[in-house]
C-alpha positions, 0 to 999 in steps of 0.5 A: 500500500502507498501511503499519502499523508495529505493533513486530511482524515479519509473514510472508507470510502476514500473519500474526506471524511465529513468537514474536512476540506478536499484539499491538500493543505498545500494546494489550500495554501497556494489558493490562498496566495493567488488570492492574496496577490489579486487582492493587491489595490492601488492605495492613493496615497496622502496628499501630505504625504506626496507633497513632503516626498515630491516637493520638499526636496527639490524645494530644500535644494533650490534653497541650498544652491540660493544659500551657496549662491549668496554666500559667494557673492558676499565672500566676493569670489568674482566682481559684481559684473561676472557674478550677480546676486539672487536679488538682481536676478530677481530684480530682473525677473519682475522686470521682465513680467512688469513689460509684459516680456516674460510670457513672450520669451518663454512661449516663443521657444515653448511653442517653437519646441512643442510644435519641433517635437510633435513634428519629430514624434511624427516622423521618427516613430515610423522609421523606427518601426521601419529600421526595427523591422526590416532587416535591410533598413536596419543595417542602411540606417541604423549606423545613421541614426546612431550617428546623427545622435551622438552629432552635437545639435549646434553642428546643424545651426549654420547649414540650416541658416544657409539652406533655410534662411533665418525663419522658424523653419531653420529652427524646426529642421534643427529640432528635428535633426537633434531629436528624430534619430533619439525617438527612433532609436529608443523605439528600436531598443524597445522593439528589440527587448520584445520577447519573440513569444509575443511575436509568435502569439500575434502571428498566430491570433492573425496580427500582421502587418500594421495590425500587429504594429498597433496591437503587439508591437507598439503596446510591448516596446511601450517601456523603451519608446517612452524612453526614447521619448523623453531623450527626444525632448531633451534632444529638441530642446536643446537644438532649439537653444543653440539655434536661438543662440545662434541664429538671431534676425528680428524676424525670429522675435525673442525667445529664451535663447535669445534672451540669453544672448542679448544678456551676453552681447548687453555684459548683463549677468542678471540677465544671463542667469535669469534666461539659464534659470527660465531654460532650466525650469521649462526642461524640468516642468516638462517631466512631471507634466507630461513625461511622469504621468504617461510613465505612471499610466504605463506601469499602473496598467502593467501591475507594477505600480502599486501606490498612485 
């Protein structure tokens, strides 16, 4: 005879006996843990409680840069006109919002680099799906891309004058030069990480084609694409500050890049500081405004957000 000592007392019959439970207690055991794990539940958490982790500490270092920046300017490291004090820079900001200038600057280079970066969006996730899918395209572009990305963005400011002229389209073929080959290539890296197992049940349920782009492709290199997007940001903003620093016609008006400018061309620090702050922080808002949230709601609906 085998014995199988299960935990449960069996009658005669080989069959539990009256109120014991059919399971073993380790089959009870795992049904116990499936349950647990979908019971899971995001838990919204309190909005104290995400102010003091989210904003107090940006807000601590800021005060510490202000503090160090103060005490070099007392400790005199530097003259007055190569070094300016906070409450000049501040000065000059108060200013600029009195004349009605400040909102200017900055949407003319917000407006000038949403509208490059939507144009790049458009035109480099195409050819990533190109060069990640086809062999052929792959080993004639890829070498490109990667090169035309590792290429500084200021390199393209002087061709563009050139072919372009001193217009907004100079400052958009820039963008795009500087942020397509980083959309397309972030989507090439996310492609690349797609398990073939995806790839295969796809083909088999019918996805082909475009199809299998949309439903398969794009949803599983989401992780990877998002990447490149955020590097596709930073790409375009930055080409567009160095051909606004470059290229300047009164055509153009005065965005931030040429406030920059104008404050090294007037030998105004203040100024200087005040356009590298506005530059610095439209860069840092664009995050938790639009990259963060878009990160969350890809990783909430994979299971791997679990506090919101």
């Amino acid at each position: 005879m085998v014995s199988t000592d299960t935990g449960v007392d069996v009658g005669k019959d080989g069959f539990p006996a009256a109120g014991e439970s059919r399971a073993p207690d380790g089959l009870a055991g795992l049904e116990a843990g499936l349950d647990a794990l979908d019971s899971v539940q995001a838990v919204r958490t309190p909005l104290r409680e995400s102010l003091l982790r989210k904003v107090l500490p940006p807000v601590t270092a800021v005060a510490l840069v202000l503090v160090v920046w103060q005490l070099l300017v007392w400790a005199e490291v530097a003259p007055d006109y190569k070094l300016a004090s906070p409450s000049e820079v501040w000065g000059e900001l108060r200013d600029a919002w009195l004349r009605g200038t400040l909102l200017d600057h900055i949407w003319t280079s917000v407006s000038r680099g949403l509208l490059g970066f939507l144009l790049a969006l458009a035109i480099g996730t195409p050819l990533g799906l190109l060069v990640a899918r086809i062999g052929f395209v792959r080993a004639a572009i890829g070498p490109v891309l990667s090169g035309l990305q590792s290429l500084p963005s200021v390199a393209w400011v002087p061709p563009a004058v050139i072919w372009l002229g001193l217009d907004d389209s100079m400052m958009y073929a820039v963008i795009l030069l500087g942020a397509v080959p980083s959309i397309a290539n972030g989507l090439v890296a996310g492609i690349d990480q797609i398990p073939p197992l995806f790839l295969r049940a796809g083909r088999t349920l019918g996805a082909t084609g475009l199809r299998a782009a949309r439903h398969v492709v794009m949803p599983a290199a989401l992780p990877g694409y998002l990447a490149g997007l955020k590097q596709g940001w930073a790409f375009s903003w930055r080409s567009l500050m160095a051909a606004e620093i470059i290229a300047t016609s009164p055509d153009l008006g005065v965005g931030l890049g040429q406030l920059l400018e104008n404050g090294r061309t007037n030998s105004s620090m203040s100024q200087v500081f005040l356009a590298i702050f506005l530059i610095l922080l439209v860069g840092i808002a664009v995050d938790p405004l639009i990259f963060s949230p878009l990160e969350r709601r890809v990783l909430r609906g994979r299971g791997l957000l679990v506090t919101r």
